[in-house]
N, C-alpha and C positions, 0 to 999 in steps of 0.2 A: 504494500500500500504506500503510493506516494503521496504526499503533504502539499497542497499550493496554497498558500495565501496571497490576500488581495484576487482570488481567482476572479471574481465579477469585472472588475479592470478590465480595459482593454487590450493591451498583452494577456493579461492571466487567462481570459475567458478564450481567445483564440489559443494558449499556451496549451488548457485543460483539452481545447476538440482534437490537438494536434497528438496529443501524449494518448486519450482514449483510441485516436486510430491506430496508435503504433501499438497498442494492448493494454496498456497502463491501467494501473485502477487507481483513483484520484480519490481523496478527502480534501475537499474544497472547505476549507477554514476561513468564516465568515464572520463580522461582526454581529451581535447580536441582532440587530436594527437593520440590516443590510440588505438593501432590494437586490434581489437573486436573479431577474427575466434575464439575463441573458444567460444563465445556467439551466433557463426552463426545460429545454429541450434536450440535455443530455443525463448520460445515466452515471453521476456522480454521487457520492456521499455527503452531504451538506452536515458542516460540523459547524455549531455557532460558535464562536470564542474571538474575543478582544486579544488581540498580541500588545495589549499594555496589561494586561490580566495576566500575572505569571501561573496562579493556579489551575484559572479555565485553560490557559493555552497549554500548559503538562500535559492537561488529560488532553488533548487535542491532539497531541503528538503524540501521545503513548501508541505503540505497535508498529509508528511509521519508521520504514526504510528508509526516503531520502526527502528533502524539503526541496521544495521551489518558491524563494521567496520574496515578493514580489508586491506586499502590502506597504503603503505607504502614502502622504501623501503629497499632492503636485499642485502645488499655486506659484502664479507670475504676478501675484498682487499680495498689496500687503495687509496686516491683520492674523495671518494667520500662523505667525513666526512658532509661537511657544504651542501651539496645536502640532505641526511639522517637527518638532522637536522632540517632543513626548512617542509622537507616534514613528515617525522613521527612525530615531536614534535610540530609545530605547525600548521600542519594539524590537528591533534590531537585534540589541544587544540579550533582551530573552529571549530572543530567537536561539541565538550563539549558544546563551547560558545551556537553556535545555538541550541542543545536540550535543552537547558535552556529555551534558549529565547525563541523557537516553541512552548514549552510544549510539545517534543517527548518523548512518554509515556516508551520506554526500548531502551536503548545501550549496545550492548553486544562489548567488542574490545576486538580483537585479538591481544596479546601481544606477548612476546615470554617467554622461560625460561631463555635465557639467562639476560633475564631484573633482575632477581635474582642477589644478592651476594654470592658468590661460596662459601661455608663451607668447611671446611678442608674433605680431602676421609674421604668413608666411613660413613659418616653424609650426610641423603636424603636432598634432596631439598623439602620443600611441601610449602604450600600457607602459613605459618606463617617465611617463609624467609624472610629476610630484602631483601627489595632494594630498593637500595641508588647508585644513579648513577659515585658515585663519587669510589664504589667500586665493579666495574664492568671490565671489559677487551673489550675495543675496541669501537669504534668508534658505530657501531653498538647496541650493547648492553646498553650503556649510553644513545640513543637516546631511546631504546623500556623502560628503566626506564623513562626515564622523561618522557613520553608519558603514560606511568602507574599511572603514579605519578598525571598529571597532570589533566586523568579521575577520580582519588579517590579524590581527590579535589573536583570536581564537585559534587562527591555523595557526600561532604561534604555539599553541597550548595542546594542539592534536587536532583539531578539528579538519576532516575533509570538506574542505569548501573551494568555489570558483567562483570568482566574479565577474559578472557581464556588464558592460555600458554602451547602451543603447543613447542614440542621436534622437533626432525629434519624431517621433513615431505615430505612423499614417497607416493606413487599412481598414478592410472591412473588420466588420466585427465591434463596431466602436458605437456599442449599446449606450452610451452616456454621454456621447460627442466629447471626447477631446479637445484641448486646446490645440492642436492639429487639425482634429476634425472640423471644426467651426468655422479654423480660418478656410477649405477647401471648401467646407458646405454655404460660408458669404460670396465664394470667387464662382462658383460652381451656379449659381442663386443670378450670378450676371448682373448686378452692381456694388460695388465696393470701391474702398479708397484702401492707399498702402502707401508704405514706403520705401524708397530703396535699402539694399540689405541682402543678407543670403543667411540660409543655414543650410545644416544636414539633415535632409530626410529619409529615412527608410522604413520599409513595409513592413507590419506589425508581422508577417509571415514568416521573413525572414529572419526578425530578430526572434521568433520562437524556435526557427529552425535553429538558431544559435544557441539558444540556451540549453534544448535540448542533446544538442551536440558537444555540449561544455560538459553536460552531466554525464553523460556515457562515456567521451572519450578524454576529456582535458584531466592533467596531472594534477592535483593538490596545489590549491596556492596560485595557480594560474587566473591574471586577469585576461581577458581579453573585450575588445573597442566591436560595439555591433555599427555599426555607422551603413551609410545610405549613399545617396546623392546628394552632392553640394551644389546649391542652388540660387542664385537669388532672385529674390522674390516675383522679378516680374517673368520669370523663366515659368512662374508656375500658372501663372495667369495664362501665357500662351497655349502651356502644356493642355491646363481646361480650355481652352478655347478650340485645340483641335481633337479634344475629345469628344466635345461637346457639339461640336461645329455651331457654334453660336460664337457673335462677334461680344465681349463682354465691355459692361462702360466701368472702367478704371479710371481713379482720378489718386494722381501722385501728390502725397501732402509733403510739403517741405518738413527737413528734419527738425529745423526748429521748431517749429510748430507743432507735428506732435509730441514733440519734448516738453515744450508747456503744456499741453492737451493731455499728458500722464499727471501731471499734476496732482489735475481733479478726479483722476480715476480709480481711487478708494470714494470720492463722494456718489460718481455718477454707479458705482456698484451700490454702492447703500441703498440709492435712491430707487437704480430702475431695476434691480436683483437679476444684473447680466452681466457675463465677463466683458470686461471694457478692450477695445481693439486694441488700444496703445497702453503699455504702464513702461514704468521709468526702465523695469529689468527686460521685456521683449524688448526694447529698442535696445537693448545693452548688447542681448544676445544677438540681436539681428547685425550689429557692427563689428561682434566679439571676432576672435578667430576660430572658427569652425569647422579647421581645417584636420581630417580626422583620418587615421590609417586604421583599415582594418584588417591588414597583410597578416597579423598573425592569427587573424581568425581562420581567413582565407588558406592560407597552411597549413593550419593544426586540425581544424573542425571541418573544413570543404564548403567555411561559408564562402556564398556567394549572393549579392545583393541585385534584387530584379533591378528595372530600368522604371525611373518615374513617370512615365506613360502608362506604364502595364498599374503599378499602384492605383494611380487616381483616375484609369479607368473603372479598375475593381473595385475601388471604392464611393465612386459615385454612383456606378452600379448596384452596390449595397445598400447604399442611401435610396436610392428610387426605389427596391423594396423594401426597404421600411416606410413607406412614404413621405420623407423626407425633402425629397425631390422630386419634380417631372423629370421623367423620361425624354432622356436625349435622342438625337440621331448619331448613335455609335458607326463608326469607320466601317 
């Protein structure tokens, strides 16, 4: 019996279909409160337990072979520092506690890249990057370092573990819309504003293919960088355009501008209880260097990252059945 937490997530829930086709039997460890549809339709074990709860989550783990863990969580706005903290870092860390204490034979955790310290442009980011949470950008990213930090400790101590870091993550399956998903499902939708910028995107497919390649074949201690396609922004705007064959109306906001316009983007979430387009850390990230090697994955695991066409076909695809979207005129 294998352990995934966070399975309702967007990784997780595509992670869980991926592991059941390969045979896997899954205990999908859920918070207690935690809406489950996108779990609906498979044949998992739904276990309730809080991974800041060191009691519920024992029993949660008692009997399992290997964890995938993957609970956590992800804001680009602010408010929710000392929430992200509790829950990525020392969830985390009784994650760690009990596959010691169980003797669970492989932990694979899903980190992020931003858990890295950024290197000036131009210099890749790969698995022999520093990180050090203390120089890092945001509230965010400090927590997925020390939560990094806090598993390689434990391999310090015996623990079999591998860590993955996934780039900014797009795909079907994205039951909750993502802050990925949102921005494709505004460009997709055929009017929005943006602004110049690039990052890494890669397909929620491929980073499962990664992880579960990490747990079978990668040695103790090994991190490896799940990364995508470096892109910016308005690459992606064309990309839905010829997916869509629809001409889309794009309007480019000066950097200043929405530099001030993050400002107010803890008020205008208060107000209109929607993730705001701009806040002070997407425009950080959209300028950061994102510039990311995944050779050792490519190597070691046989990953290999689709092409951003095929992605944001398949995921606009998924969205028009969910109803999300009208249906396009595909290629």
């Amino acid at each position: 019996m294998i352990a995934v937490t966070g399975a309702t997530g967007h990784v997780g829930n595509a992670l869980v279909r991926e592991l059941l086709n390969r045979g896997y039997k899954i205990r999908a460890i859920i918070p207690p409160e935690e809406n489950i549809a996108s779990l609906s339709d498979l044949n998992v074990e739904i276990y309730r337990a809080d991974i800041r709860d060191l009691v519920a989550l024992k029993e949660a783990l008692t009997g399992i072979e290997g964890i995938f863990h993957l609970a956590g969580i992800i804001s680009l706005t602010t408010g929710q520092s000392e929430l992200m903290h509790v829950v990525n870092v020392k969830g985390t860390q009784n994650i760690v506690d009990l596959a010691l204490e169980l003797g669970i034979k492989r932990l694979v955790y899903t980190s992020s890249v931003h858990a890295f310290s950024e290197p000036p442009q131009g210099i890749p980011i790969t698995e022999e990057t520093m990180i050090d949470p203390e120089h890092v950008m945001g509230a965010y990213a400090k927590t997925k370092a020390l939560a990094t930090l806090a598993v390689e400790e434990g391999i310090k101590q015996g623990l079999d573990a591998v860590i993955v870091f996934p780039s900014g993550v797009i795909g079907p399956f994205d039951y909750k819309v993502s802050e990925m998903g949102q921005l494709l499902l505004d460009y997709a939708r055929g009017f929005f504003y943006y602004v110049d910028g690039k990052y890494d995107f890669v397909d929620v497919r491929d980073v499962v293919f990664g992880i579960i390649a990490a747990y079978e074949k990668a040695a103790r201690g090994e991190r490896f960088i799940l990364s995508g396609n470096l892109l910016p922004i308005k690459n992606i705007l064309y990309t839905i355009q010829k997916v869509t064959k629809r001409r889309l109306k794009a309007f480019k906001i000066p950097f200043p501008v929405a530099r001030f316009a993050s400002l107010f983007s803890p008020l205008c979430q208060q107000l209109s209880k929607k993730k705001p387009r701009f806040t002070s850390y997407s425009l950080y990230v959209l300028k950061s260097n994102s510039l990311l090697s995944y050779k050792k994955a490519e190597q070691i695991l046989g990953y290999k990252p689709r092409s951003f066409f095929d992605t944001a076909k398949d995921t606009i695809a998924w969205f028009i059945s969910q109803g999300l979207l009208r249906r396009p005129r595909f290629n």
